[in-house]
C-alpha positions as semicolon CSV with decimal commas, in nm:
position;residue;x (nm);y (nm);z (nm)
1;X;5,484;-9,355;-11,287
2;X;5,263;-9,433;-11,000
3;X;5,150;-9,134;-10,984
4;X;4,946;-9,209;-11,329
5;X;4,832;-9,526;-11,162
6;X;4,708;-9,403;-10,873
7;X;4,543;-9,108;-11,057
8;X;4,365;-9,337;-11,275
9;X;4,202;-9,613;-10,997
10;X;4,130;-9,285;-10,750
11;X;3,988;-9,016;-11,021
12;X;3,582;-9,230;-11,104
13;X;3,567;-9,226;-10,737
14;X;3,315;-8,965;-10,602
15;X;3,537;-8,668;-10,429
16;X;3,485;-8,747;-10,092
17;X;3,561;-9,100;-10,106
18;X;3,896;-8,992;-10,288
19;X;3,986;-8,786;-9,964
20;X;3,911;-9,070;-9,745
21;X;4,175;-9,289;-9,897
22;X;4,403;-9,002;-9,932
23;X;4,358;-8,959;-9,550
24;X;4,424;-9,306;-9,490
25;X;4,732;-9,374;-9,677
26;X;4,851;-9,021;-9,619
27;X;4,933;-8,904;-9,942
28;X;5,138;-8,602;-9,993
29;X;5,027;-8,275;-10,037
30;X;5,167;-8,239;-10,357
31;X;5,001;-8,552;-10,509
32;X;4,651;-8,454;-10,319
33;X;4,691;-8,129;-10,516
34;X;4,772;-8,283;-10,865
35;X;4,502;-8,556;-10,840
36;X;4,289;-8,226;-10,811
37;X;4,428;-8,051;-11,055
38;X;4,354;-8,331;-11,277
39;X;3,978;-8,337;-11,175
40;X;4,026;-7,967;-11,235
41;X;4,188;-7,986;-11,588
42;X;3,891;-8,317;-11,692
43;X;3,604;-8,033;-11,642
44;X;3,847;-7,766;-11,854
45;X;3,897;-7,976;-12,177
46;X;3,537;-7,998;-12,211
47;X;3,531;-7,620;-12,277
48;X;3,810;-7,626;-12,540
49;X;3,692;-7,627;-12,894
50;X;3,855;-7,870;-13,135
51;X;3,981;-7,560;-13,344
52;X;4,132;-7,420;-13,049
53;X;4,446;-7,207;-13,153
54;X;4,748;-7,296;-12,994
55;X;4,787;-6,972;-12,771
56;X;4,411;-7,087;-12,648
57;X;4,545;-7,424;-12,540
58;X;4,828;-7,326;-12,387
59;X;4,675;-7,071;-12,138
60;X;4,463;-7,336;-12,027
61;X;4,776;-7,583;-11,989
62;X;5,056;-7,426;-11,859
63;X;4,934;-7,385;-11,530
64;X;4,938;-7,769;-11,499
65;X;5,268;-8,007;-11,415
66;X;5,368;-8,242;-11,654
67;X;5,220;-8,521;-11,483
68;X;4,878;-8,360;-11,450
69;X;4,858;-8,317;-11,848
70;X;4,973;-8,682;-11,892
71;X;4,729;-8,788;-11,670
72;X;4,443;-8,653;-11,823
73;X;4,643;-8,738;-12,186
74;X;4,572;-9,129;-12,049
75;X;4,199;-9,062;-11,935
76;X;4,125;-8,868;-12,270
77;X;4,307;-9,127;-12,492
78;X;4,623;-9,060;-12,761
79;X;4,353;-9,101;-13,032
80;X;4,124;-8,804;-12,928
81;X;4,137;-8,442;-13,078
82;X;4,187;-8,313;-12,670
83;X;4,496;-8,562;-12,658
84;X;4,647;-8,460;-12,977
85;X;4,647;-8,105;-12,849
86;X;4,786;-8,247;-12,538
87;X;5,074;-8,442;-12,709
88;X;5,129;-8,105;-12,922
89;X;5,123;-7,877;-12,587
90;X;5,382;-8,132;-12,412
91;X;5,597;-8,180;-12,736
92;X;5,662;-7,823;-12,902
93;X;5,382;-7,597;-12,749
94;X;5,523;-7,542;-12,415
95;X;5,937;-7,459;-12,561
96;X;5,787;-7,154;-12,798
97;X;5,969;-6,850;-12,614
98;X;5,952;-6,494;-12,764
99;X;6,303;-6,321;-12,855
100;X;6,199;-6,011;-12,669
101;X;6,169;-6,035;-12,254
102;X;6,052;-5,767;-11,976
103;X;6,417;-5,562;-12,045
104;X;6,368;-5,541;-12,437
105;X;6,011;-5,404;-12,385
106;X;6,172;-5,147;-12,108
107;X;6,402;-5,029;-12,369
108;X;6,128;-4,986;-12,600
109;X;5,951;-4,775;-12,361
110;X;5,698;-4,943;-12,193
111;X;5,674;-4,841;-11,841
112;X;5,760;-5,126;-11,583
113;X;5,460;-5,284;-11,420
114;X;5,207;-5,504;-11,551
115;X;5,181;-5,409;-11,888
116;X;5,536;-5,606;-11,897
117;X;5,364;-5,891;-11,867
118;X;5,030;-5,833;-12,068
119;X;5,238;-5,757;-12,328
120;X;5,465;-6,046;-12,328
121;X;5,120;-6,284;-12,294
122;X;5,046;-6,095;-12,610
123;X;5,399;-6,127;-12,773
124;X;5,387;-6,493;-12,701
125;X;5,011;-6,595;-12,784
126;X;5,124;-6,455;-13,185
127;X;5,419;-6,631;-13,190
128;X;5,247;-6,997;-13,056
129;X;4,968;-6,908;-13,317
130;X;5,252;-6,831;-13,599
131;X;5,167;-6,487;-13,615
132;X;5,529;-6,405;-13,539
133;X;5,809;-6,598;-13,669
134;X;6,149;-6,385;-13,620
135;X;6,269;-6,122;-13,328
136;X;6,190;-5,808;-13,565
137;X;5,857;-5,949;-13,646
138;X;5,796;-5,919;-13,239
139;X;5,973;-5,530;-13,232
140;X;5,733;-5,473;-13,518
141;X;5,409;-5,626;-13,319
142;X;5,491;-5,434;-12,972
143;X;5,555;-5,083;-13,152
144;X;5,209;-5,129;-13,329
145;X;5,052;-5,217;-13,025
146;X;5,228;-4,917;-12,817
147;X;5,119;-4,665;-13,072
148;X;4,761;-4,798;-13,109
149;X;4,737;-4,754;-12,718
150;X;4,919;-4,433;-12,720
């Protein structure tokens, strides 16, 4: 809980004031980097449209800890459209997990490599935006996509 404190009386401060009083109470790495990543995430939710689809938002979020997104959730305010996709991202966003993985897309022939991943992003984006509700919906989605590319 600190954390959100701390985050909150160093973040108005310009940036190199906020590394002098990291310096000088020696703060941990880790909480140097999430009090930037917070900065970092501040400039990002800007750029996010109010109608941003789910798979949009969670890009942007999931590379931040939970404590980052809270922290900005407190900054932003509960009542704000940006903290409402916040509260959505931290409450049901982040658990959506596709039925197929990396070995289901082997057996369905795609090569290993990247393309595993690229299209798992792909899988998962659909199902966050509801495009995709059940595991044969996804089998469905990947073989159109395979045969479009092949």
């Amino acid at each position: 809980m600190t954390f959100y404190y701390f985050a909150l009386w160093l973040l108005p401060l310009p940036g190199k004031v906020q590394e002098e009083v990291m310096e000088r109470l020696r703060v941990r790495k880790t909480t140097q980097e999430d009090l930037a990543a917070v900065a970092d995430l501040l400039h990002k939710l800007v750029l996010i449209p109010d109608d941003a689809r789910p798979s949009e938002i969670g890009r942007v979020f999931r590379q931040y800890r939970k404590r980052v997104l809270l922290s900005a959730l407190t900054v932003v305010g509960l009542d704000s459209t940006t903290g409402e996709q916040i509260v959505q991202y931290l409450k049901e966003w982040q658990h959506v997990q596709t039925f197929l993985n990396g070995n289901d897309l082997i057996a369905m022939g795609v090569p290993k490599g990247p393309e595993i991943g690229r299209l798992l992003e792909e899988l998962l984006a659909a199902r966050l935006d509801g495009e995709l509700v059940t595991e044969a919906e996804e089998r469905n989605f990947i073989s159109a996509l395979l045969s479009s590319q092949g």
